[in-house]
PDB file of N, CA, C and O in Angstrom:
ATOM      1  N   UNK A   1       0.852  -1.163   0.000  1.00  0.00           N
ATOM      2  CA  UNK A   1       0.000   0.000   0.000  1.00  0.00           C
ATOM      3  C   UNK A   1       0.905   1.234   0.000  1.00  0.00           C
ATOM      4  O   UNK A   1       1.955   1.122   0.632  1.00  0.00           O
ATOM      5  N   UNK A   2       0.626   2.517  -0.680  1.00  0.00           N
ATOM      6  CA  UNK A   2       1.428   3.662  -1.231  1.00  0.00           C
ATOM      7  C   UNK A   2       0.844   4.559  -0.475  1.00  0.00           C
ATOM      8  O   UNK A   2      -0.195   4.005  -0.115  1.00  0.00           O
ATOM      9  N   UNK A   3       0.889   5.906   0.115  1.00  0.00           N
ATOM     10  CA  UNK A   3       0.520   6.949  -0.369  1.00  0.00           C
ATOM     11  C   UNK A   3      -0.075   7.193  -1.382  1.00  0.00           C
ATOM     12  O   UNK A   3       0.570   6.893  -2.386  1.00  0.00           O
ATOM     13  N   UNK A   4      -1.466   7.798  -1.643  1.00  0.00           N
ATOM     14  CA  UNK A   4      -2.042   8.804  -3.019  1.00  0.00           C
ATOM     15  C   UNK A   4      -2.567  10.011  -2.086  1.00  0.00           C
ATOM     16  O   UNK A   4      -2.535  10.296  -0.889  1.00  0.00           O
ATOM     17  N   UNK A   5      -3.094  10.592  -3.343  1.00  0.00           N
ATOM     18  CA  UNK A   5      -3.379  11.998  -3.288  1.00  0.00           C
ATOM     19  C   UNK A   5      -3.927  11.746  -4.644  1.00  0.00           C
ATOM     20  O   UNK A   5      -3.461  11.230  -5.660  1.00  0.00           O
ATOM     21  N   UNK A   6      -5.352  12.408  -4.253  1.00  0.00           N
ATOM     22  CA  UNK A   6      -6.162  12.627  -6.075  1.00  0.00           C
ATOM     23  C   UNK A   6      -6.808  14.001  -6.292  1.00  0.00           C
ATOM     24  O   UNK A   6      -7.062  14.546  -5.218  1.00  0.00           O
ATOM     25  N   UNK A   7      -7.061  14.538  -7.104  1.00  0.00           N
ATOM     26  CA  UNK A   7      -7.620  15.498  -7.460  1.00  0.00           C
ATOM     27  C   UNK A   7      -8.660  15.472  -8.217  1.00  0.00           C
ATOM     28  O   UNK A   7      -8.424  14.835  -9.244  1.00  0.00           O
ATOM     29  N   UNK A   8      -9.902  15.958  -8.158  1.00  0.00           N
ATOM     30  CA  UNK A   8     -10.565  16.010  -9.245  1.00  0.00           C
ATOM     31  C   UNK A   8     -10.610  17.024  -9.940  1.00  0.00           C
ATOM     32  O   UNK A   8     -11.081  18.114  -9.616  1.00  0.00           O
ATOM     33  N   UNK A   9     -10.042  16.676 -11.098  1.00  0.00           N
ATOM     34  CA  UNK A   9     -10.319  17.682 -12.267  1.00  0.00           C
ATOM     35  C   UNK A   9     -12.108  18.118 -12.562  1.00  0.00           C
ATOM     36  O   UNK A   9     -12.693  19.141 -12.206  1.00  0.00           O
ATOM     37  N   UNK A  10     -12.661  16.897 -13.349  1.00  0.00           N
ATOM     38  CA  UNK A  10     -14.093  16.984 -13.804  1.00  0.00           C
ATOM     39  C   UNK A  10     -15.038  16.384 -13.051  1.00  0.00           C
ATOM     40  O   UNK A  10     -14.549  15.680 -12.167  1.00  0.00           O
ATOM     41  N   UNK A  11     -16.296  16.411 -13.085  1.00  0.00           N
ATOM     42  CA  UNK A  11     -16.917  15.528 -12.416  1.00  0.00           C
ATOM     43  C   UNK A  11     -17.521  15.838 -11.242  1.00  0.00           C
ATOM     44  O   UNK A  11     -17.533  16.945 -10.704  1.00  0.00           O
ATOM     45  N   UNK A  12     -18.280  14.321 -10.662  1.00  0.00           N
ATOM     46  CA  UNK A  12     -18.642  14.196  -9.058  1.00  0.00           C
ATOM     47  C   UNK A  12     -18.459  13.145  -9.174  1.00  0.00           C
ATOM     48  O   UNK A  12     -19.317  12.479  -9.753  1.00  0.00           O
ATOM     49  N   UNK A  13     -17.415  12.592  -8.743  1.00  0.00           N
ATOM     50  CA  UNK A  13     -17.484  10.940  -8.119  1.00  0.00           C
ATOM     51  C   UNK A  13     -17.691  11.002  -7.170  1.00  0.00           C
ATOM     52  O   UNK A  13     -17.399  12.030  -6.558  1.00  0.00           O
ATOM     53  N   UNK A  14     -18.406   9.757  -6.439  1.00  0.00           N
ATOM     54  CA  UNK A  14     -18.278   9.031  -4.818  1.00  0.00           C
ATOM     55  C   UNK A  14     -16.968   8.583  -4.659  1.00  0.00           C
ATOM     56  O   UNK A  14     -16.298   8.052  -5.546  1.00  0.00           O
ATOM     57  N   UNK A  15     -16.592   8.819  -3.444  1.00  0.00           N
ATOM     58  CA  UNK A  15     -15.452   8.179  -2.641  1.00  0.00           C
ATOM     59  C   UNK A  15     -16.087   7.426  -1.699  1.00  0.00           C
ATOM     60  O   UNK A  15     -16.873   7.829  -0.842  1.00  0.00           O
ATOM     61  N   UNK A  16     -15.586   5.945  -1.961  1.00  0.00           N
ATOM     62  CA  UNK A  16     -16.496   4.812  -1.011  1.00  0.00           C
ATOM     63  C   UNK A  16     -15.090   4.438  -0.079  1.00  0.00           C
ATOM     64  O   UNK A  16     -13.980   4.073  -0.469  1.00  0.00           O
ATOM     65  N   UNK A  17     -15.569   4.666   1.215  1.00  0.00           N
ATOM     66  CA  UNK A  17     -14.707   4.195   2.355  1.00  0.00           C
ATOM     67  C   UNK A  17     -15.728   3.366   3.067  1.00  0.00           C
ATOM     68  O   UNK A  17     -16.956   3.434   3.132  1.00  0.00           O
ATOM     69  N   UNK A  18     -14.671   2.413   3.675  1.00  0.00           N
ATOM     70  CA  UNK A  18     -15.546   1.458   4.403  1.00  0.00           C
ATOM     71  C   UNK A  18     -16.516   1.707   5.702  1.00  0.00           C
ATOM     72  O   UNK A  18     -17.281   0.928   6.270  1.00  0.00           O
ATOM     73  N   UNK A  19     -16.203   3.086   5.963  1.00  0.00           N
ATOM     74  CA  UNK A  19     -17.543   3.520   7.042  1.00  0.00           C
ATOM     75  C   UNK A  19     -18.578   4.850   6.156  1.00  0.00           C
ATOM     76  O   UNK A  19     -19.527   5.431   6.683  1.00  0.00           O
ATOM     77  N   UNK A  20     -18.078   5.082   4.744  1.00  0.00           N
ATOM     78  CA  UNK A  20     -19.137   6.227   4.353  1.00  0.00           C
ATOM     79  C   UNK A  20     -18.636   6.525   2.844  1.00  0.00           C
ATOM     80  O   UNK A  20     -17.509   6.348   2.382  1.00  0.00           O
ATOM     81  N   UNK A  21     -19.879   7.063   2.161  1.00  0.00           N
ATOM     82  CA  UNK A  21     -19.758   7.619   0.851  1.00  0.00           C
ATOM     83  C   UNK A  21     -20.099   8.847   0.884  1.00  0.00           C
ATOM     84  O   UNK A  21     -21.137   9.393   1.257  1.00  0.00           O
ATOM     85  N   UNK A  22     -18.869   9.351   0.342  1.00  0.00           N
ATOM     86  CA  UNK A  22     -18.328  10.493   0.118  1.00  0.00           C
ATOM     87  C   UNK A  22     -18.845  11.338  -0.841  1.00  0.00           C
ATOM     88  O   UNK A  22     -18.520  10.729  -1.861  1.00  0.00           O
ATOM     89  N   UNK A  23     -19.478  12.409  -1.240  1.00  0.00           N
ATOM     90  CA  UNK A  23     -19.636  12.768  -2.799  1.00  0.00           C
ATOM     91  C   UNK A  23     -18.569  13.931  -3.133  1.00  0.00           C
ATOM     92  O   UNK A  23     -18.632  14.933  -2.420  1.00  0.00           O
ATOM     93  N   UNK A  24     -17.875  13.901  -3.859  1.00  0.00           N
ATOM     94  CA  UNK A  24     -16.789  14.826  -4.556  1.00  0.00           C
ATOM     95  C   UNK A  24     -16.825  15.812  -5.691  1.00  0.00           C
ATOM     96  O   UNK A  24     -17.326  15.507  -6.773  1.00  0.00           O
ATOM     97  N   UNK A  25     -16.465  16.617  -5.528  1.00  0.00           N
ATOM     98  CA  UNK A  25     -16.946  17.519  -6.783  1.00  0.00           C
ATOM     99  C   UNK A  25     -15.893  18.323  -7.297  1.00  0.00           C
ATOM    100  O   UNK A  25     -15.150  18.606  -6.357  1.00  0.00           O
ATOM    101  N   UNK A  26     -15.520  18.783  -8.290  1.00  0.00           N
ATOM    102  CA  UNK A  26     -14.776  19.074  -8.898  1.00  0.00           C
ATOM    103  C   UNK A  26     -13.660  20.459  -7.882  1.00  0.00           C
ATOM    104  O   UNK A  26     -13.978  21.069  -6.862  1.00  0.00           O
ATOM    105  N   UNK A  27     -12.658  20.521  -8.507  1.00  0.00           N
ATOM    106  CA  UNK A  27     -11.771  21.183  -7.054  1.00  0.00           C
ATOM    107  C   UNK A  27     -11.855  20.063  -6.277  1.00  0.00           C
ATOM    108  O   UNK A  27     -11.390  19.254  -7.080  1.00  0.00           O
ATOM    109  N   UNK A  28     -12.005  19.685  -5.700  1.00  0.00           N
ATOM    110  CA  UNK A  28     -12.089  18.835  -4.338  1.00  0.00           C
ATOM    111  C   UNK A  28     -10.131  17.512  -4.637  1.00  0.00           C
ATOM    112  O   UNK A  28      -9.572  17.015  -5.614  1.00  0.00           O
ATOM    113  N   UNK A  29      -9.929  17.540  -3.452  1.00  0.00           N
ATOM    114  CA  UNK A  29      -8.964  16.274  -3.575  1.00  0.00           C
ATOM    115  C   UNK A  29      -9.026  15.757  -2.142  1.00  0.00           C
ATOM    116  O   UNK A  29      -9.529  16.310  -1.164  1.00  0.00           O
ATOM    117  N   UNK A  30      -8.373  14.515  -2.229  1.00  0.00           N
ATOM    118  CA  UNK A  30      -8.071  13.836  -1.070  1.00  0.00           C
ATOM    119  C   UNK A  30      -6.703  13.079  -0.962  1.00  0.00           C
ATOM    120  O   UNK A  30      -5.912  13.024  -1.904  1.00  0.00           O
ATOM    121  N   UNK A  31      -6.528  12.611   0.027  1.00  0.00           N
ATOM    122  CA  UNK A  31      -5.276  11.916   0.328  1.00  0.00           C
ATOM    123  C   UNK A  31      -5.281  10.709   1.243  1.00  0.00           C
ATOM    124  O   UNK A  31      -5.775  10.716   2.370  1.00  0.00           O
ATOM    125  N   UNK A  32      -4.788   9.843   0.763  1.00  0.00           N
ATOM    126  CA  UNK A  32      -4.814   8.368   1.757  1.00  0.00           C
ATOM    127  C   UNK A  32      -3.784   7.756   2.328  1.00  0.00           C
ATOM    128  O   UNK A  32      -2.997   7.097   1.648  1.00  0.00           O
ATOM    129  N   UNK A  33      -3.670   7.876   3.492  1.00  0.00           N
ATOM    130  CA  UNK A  33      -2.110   6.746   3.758  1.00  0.00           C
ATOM    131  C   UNK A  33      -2.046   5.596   3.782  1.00  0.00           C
ATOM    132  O   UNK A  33      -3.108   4.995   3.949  1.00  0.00           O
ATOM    133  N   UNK A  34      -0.954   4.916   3.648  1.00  0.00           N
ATOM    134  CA  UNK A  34      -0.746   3.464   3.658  1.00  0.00           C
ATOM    135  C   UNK A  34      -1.786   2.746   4.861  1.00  0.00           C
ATOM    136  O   UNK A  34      -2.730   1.999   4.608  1.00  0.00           O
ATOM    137  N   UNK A  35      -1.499   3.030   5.734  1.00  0.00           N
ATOM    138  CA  UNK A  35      -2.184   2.302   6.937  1.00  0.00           C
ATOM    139  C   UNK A  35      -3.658   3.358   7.302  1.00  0.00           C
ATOM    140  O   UNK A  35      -3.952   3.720   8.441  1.00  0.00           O
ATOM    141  N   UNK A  36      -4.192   3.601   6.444  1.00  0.00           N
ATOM    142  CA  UNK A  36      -5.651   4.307   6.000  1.00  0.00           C
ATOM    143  C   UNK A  36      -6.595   2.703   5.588  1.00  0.00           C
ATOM    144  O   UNK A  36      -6.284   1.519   5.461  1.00  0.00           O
ATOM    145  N   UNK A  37      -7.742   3.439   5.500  1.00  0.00           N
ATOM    146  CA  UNK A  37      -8.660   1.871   5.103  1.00  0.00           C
ATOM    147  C   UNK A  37      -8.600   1.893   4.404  1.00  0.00           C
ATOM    148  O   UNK A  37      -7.608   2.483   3.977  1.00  0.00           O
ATOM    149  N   UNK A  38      -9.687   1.211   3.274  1.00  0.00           N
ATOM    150  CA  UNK A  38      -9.739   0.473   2.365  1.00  0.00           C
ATOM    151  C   UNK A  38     -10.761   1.711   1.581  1.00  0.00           C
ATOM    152  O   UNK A  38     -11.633   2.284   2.234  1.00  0.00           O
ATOM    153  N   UNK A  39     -10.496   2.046  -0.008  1.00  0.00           N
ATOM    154  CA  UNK A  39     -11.448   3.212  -0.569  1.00  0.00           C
ATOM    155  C   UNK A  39     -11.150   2.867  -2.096  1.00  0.00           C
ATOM    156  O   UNK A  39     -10.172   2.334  -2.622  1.00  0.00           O
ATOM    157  N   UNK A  40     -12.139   3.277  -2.531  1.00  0.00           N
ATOM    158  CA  UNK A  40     -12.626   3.625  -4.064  1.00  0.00           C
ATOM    159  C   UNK A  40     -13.406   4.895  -4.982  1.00  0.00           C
ATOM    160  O   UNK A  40     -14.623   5.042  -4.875  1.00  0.00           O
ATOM    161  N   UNK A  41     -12.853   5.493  -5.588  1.00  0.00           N
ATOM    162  CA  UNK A  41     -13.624   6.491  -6.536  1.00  0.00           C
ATOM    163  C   UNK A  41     -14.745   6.367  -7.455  1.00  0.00           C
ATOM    164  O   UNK A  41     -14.373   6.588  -8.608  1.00  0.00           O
ATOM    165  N   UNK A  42     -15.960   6.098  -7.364  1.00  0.00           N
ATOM    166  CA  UNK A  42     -16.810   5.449  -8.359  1.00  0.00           C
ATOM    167  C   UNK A  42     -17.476   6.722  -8.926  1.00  0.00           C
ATOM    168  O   UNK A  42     -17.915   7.615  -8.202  1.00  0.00           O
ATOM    169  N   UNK A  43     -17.523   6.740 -10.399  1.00  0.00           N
ATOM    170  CA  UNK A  43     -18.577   7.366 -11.293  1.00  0.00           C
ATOM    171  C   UNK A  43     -19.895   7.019 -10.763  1.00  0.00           C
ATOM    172  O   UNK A  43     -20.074   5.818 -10.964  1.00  0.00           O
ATOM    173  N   UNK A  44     -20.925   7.573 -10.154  1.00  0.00           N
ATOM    174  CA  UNK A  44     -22.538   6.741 -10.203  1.00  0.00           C
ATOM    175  C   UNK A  44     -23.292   8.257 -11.280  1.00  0.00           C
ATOM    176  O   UNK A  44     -24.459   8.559 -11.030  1.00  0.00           O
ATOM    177  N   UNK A  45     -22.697   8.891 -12.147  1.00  0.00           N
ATOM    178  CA  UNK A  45     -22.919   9.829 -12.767  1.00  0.00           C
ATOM    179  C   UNK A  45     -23.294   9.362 -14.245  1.00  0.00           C
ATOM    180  O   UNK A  45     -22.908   8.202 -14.389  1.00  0.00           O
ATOM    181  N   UNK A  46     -23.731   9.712 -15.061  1.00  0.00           N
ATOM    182  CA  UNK A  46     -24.088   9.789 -16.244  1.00  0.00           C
ATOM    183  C   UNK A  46     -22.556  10.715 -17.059  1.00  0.00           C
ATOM    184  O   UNK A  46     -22.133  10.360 -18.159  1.00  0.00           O
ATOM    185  N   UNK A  47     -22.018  11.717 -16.379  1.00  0.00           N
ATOM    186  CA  UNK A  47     -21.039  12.535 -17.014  1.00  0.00           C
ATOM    187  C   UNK A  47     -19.365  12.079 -16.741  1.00  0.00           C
ATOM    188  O   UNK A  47     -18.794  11.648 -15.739  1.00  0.00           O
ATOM    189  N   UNK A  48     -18.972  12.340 -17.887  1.00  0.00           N
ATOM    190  CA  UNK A  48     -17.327  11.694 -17.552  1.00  0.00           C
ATOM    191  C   UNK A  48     -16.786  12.330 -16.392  1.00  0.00           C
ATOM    192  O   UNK A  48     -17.307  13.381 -16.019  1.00  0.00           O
ATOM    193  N   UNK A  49     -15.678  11.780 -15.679  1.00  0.00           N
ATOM    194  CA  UNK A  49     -15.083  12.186 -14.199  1.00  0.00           C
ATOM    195  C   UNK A  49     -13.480  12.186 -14.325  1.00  0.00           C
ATOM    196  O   UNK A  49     -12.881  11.131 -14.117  1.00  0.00           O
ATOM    197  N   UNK A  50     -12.764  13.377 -14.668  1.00  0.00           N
ATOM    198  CA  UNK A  50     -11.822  13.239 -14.760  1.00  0.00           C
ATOM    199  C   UNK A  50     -10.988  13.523 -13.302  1.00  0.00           C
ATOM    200  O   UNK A  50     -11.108  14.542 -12.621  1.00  0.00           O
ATOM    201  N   UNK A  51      -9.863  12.026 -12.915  1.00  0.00           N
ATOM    202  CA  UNK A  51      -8.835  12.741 -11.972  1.00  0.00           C
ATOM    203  C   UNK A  51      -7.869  12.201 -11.778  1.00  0.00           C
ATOM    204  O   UNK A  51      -7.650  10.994 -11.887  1.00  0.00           O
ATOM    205  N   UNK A  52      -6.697  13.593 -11.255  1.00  0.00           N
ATOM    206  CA  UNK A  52      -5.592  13.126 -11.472  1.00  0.00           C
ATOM    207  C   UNK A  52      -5.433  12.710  -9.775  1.00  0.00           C
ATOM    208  O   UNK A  52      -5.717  13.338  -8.755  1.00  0.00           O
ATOM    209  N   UNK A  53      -4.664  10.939 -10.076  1.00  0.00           N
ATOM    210  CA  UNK A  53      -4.449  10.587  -9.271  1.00  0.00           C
ATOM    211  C   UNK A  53      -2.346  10.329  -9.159  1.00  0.00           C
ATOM    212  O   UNK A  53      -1.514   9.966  -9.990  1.00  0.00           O
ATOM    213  N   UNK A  54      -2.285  10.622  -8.148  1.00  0.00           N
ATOM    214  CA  UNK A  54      -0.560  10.916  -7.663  1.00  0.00           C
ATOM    215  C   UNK A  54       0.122  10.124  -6.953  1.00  0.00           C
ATOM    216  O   UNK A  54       0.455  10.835  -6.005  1.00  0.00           O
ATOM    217  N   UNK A  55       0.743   8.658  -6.713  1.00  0.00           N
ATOM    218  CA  UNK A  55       1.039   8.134  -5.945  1.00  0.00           C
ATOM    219  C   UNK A  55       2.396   6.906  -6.510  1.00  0.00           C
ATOM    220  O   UNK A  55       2.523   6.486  -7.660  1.00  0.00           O
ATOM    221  N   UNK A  56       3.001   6.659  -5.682  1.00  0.00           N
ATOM    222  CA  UNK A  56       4.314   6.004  -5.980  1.00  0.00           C
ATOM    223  C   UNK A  56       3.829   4.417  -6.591  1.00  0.00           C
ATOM    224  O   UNK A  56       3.610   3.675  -5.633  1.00  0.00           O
ATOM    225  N   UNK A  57       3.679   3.943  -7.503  1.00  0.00           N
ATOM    226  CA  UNK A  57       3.612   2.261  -8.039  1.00  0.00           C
ATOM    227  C   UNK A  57       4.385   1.377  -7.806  1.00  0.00           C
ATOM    228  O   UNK A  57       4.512   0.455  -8.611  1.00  0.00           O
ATOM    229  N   UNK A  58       5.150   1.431  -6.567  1.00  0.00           N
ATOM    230  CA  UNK A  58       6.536   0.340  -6.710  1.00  0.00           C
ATOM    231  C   UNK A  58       5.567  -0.899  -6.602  1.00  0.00           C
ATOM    232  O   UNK A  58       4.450  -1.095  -6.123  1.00  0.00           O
ATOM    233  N   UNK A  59       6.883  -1.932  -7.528  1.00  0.00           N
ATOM    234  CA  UNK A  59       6.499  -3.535  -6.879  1.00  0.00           C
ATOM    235  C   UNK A  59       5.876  -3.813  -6.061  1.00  0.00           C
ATOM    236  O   UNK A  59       6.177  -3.132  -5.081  1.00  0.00           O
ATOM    237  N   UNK A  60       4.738  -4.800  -5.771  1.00  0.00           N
ATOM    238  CA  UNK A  60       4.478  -5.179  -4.568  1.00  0.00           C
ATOM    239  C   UNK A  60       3.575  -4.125  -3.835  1.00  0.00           C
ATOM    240  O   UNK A  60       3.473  -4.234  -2.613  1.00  0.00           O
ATOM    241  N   UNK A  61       2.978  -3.215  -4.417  1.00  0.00           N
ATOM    242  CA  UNK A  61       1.903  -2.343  -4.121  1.00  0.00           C
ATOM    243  C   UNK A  61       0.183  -3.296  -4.529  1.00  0.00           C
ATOM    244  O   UNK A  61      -0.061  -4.079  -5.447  1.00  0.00           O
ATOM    245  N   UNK A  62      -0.522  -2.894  -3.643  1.00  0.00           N
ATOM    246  CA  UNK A  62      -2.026  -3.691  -3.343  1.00  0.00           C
ATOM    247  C   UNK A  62      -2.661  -2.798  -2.956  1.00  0.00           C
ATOM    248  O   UNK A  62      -2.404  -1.848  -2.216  1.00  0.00           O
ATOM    249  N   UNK A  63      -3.871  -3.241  -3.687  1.00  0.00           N
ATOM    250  CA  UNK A  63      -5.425  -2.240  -2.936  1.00  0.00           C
ATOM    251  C   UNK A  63      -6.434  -2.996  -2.944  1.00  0.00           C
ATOM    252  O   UNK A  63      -6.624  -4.017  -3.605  1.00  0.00           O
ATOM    253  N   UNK A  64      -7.294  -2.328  -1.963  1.00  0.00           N
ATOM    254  CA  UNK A  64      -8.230  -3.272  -1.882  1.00  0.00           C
ATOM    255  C   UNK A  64      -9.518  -2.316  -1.690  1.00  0.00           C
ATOM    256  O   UNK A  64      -9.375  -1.217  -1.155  1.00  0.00           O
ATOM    257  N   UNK A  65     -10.731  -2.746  -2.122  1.00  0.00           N
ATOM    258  CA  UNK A  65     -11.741  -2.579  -2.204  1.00  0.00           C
ATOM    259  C   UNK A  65     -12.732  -2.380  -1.220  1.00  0.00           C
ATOM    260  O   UNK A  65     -13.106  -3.457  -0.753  1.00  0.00           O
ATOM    261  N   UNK A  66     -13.408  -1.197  -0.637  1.00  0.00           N
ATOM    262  CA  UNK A  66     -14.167  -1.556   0.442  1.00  0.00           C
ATOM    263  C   UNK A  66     -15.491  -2.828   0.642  1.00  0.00           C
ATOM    264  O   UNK A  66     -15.570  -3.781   1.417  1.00  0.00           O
ATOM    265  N   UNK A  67     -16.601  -2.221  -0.644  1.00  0.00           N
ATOM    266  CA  UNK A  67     -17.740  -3.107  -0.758  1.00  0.00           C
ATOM    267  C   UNK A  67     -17.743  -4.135  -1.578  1.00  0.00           C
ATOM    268  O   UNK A  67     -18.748  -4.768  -1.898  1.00  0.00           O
ATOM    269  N   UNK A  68     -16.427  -4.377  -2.012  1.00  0.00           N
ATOM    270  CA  UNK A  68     -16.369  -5.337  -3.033  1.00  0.00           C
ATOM    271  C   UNK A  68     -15.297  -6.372  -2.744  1.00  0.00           C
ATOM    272  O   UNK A  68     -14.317  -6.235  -2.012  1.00  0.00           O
ATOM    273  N   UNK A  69     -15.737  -7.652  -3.597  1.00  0.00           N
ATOM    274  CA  UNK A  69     -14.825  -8.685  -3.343  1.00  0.00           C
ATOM    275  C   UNK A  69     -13.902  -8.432  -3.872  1.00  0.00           C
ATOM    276  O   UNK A  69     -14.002  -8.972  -4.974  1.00  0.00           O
ATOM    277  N   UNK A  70     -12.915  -7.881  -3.802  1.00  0.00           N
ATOM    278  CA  UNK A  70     -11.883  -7.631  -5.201  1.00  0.00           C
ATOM    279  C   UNK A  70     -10.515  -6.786  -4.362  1.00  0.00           C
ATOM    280  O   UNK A  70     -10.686  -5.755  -3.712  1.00  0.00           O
ATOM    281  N   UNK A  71      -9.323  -7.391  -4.522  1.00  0.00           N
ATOM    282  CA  UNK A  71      -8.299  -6.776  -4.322  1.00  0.00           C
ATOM    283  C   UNK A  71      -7.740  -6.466  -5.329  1.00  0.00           C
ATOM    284  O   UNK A  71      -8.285  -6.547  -6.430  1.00  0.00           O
ATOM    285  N   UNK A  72      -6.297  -5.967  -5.110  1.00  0.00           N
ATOM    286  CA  UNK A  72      -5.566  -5.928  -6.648  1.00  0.00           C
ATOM    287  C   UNK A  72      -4.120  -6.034  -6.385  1.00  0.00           C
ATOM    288  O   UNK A  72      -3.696  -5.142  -5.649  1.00  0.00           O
ATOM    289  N   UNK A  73      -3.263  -6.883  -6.790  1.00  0.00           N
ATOM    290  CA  UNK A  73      -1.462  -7.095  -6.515  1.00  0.00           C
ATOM    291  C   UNK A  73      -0.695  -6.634  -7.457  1.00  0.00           C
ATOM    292  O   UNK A  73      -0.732  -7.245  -8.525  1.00  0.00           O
ATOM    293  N   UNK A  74      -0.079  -5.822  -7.379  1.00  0.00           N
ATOM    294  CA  UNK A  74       1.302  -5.467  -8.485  1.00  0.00           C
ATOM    295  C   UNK A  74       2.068  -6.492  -8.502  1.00  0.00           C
ATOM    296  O   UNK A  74       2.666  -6.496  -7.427  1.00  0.00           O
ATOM    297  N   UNK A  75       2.347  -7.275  -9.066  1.00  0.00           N
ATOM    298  CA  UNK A  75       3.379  -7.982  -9.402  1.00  0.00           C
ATOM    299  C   UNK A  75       4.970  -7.711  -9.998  1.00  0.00           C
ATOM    300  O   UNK A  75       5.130  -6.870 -10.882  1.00  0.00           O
ATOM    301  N   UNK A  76       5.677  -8.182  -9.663  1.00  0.00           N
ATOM    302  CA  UNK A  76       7.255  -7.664  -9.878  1.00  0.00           C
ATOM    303  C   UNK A  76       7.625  -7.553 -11.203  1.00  0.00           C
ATOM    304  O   UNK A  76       8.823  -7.467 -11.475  1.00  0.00           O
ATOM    305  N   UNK A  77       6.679  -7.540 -12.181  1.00  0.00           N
ATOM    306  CA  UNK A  77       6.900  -6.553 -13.601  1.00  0.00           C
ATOM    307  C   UNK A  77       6.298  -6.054 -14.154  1.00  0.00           C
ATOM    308  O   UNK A  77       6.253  -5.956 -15.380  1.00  0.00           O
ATOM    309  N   UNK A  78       5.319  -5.353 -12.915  1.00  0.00           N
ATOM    310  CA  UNK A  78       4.616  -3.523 -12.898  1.00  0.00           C
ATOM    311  C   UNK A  78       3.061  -4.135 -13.284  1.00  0.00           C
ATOM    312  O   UNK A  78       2.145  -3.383 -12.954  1.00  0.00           O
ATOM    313  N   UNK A  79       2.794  -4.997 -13.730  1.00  0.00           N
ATOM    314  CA  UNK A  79       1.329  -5.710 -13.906  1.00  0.00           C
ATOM    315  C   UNK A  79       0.591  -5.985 -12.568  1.00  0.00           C
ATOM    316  O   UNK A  79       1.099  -6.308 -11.494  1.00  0.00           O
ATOM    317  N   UNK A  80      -0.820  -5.770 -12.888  1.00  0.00           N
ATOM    318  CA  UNK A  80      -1.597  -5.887 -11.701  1.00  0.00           C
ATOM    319  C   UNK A  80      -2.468  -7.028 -11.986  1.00  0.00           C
ATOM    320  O   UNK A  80      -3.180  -7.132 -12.984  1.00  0.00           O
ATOM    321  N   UNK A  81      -2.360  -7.875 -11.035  1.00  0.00           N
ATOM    322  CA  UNK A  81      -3.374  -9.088 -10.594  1.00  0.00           C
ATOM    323  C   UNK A  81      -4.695  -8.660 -10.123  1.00  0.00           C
ATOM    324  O   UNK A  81      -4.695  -7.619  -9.466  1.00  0.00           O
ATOM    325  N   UNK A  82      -5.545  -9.098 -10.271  1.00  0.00           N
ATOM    326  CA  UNK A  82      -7.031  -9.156  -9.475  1.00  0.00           C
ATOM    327  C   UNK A  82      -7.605  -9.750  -9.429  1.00  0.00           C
ATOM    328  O   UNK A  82      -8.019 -10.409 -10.383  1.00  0.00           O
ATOM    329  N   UNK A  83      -8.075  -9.878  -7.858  1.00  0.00           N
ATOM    330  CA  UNK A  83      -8.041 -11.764  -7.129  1.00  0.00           C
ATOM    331  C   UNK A  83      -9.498 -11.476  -6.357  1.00  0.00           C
ATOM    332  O   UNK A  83     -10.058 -10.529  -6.911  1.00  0.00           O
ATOM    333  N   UNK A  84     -10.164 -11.937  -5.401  1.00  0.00           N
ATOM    334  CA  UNK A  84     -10.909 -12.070  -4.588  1.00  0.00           C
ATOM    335  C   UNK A  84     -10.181 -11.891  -3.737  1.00  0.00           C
ATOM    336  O   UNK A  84      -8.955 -11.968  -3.823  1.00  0.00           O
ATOM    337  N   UNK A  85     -10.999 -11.545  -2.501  1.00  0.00           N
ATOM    338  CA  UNK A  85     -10.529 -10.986  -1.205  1.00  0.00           C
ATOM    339  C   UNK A  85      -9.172 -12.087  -0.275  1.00  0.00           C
ATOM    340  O   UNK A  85      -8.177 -11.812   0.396  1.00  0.00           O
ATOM    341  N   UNK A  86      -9.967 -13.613  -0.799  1.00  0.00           N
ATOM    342  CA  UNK A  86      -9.299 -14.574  -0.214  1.00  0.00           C
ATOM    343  C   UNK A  86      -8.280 -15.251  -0.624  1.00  0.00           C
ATOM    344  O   UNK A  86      -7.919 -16.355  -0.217  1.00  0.00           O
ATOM    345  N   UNK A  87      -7.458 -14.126  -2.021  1.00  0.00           N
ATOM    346  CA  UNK A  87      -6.648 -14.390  -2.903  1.00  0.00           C
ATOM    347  C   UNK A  87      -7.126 -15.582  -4.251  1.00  0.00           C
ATOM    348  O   UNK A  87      -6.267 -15.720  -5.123  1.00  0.00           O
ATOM    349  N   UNK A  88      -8.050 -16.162  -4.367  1.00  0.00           N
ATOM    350  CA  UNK A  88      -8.144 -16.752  -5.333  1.00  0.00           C
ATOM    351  C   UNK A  88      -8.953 -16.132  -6.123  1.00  0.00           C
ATOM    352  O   UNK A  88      -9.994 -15.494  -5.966  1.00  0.00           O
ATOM    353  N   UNK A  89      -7.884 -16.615  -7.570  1.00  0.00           N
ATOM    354  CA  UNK A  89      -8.632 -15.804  -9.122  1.00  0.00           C
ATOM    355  C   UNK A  89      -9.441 -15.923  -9.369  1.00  0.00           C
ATOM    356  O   UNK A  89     -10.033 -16.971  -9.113  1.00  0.00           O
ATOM    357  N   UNK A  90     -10.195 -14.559 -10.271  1.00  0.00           N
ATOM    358  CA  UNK A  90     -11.475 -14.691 -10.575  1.00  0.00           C
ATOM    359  C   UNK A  90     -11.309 -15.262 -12.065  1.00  0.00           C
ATOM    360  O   UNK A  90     -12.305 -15.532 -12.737  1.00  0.00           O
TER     361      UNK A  90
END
């Protein structure tokens, strides 16, 4: 898990954290630390959502999903896996 920081350029996305949804609107940014919970940016909009998101990709970087079964693993040549919560592939 990395550090980010996102910005929204366009848009209103939700920011889904595992205790609340967020609604975001353009200007708006946020920032997450490593040992922060578990979050996601979702479109529930009809209009495109542009944002810039800022954060280091090394090897061995993972995220995970609040309401959803779904993690995600970087693997050691920059490719991302996506598994179920309990590590097995979908």
């Amino acid at each position: 898990m990395q550090e980010e920081f996102v910005y929204i350029v366009e848009g209103a996305p939700t920011l889904v954290t595992e205790a609340e949804d967020i609604q975001l609107q353009s200007g708006m940014c946020a920032g997450f630390s490593p040992d922060g919970g578990a979050h996601q940016i979702v479109n529930r909009t009809r209009i495109d959502v542009f944002i810039l998101a800022i954060g280091d990709r090394a090897a061995g970087d993972e995220g995970s999903y609040p309401k959803d079964d779904l993690k995600a693993e970087m693997d050691s040549d920059g490719r991302w896996r996506f598994l179920h919560k309990d590590s097995s592939p979908y």
